[in-house]
C-alpha distance (Angstrom), angle and dihedral (degrees) to the residues before:
residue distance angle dihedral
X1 . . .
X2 3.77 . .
X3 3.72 82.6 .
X4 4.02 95.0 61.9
X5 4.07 92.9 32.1
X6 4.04 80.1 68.5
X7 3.36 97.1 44.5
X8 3.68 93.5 44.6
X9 4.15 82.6 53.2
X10 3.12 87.1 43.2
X11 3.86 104.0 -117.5
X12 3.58 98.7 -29.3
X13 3.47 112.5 139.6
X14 3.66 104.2 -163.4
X15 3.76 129.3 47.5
X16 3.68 116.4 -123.7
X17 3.93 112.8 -127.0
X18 3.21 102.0 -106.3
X19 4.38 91.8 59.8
X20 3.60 91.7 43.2
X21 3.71 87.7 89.9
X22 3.98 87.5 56.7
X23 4.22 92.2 48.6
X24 3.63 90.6 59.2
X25 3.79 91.1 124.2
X26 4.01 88.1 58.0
X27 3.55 74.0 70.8
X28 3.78 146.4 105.9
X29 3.71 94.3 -160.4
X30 3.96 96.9 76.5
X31 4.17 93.2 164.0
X32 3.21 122.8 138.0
X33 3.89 94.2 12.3
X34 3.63 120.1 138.4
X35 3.44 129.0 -98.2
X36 3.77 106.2 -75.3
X37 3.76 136.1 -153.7
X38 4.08 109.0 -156.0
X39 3.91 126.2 179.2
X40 3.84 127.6 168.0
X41 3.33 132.8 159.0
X42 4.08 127.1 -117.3
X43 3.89 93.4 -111.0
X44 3.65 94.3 42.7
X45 3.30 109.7 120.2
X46 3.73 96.8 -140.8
X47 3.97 84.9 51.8
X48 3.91 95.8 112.2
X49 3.75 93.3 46.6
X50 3.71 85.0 51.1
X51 3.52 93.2 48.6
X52 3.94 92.8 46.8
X53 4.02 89.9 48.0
X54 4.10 85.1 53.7
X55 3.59 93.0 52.2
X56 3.98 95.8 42.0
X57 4.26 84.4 49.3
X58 3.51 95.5 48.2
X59 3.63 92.3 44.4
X60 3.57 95.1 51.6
X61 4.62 85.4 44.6
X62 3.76 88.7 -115.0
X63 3.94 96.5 161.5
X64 3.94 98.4 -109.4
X65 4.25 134.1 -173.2
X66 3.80 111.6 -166.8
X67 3.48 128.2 -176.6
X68 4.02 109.4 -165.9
X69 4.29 99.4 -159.9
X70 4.01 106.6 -156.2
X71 3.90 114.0 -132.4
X72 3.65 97.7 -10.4
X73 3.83 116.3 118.9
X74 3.88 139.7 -146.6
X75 3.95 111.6 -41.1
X76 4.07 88.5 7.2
X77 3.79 86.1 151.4
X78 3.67 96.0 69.4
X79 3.80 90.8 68.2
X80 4.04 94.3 160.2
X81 3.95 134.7 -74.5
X82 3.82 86.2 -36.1
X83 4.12 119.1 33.0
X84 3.61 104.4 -157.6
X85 3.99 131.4 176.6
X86 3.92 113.7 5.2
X87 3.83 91.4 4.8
X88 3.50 97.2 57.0
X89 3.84 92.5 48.0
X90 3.85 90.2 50.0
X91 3.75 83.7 57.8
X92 3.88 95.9 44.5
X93 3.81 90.7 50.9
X94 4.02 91.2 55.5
X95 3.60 87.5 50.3
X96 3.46 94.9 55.1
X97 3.61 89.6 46.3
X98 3.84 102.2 57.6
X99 4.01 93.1 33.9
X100 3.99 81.3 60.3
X101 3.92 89.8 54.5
X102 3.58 95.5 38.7
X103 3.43 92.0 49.9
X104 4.24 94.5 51.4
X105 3.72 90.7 -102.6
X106 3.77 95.3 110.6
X107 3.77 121.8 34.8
X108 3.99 114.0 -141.4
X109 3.54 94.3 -168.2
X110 4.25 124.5 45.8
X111 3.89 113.0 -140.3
X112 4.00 115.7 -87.9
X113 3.04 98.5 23.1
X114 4.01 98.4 -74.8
């Protein structure tokens, strides 16, 4: 992730103060995130900064889903005109994650401010 937050700033290495707030997944301080649906595939190559982000989430009891995707790599889900198979579940499960916070069933933000 680091990796594609400098690209996206296009080779900056530091963040100035004011996007820090915006980098807070870079973190290891995950408290008071929201809840937090994460999926990556086991050939992604972001999938051990996704797996240290699920550790540093859980750790700090941000309510996490995870789907771990065996074999399939970065942007798997796209899988052509028609995803099909794995792809197609990866897409379901996302679904089903934001209709549960759209419909109240998942809060995105905790109380206060924490």
């Amino acid at each position: 992730m680091r990796w594609a937050w400098r690209k996206y700033l296009k080779g900056s290495d530091t963040l100035p103060d004011e996007q820090k707030k915006y980098a807070r997944l870079l973190s290891t301080d995950c408290a008071g995130l929201p809840c937090t649906y994460v999926d990556v595939g086991t050939e992604d190559y972001f999938h051990e900064e996704c797996a240290h982000l699920m550790r540093n989430l859980e750790a700090a009891g941000v309510p996490l889903t995870k789907a771990i995707w065996e074999g399939m790599p970065h942007g798997f889900e796209k899988g052509g005109e028609r995803p099909r198979g794995v792809e197609q579940e990866a897409l379901q499960k996302r679904r089903v994650w934001w209709q549960g916070v759209l419909n109240g069933k998942r809060v995105l933000y905790l109380p206060n401010g924490q």
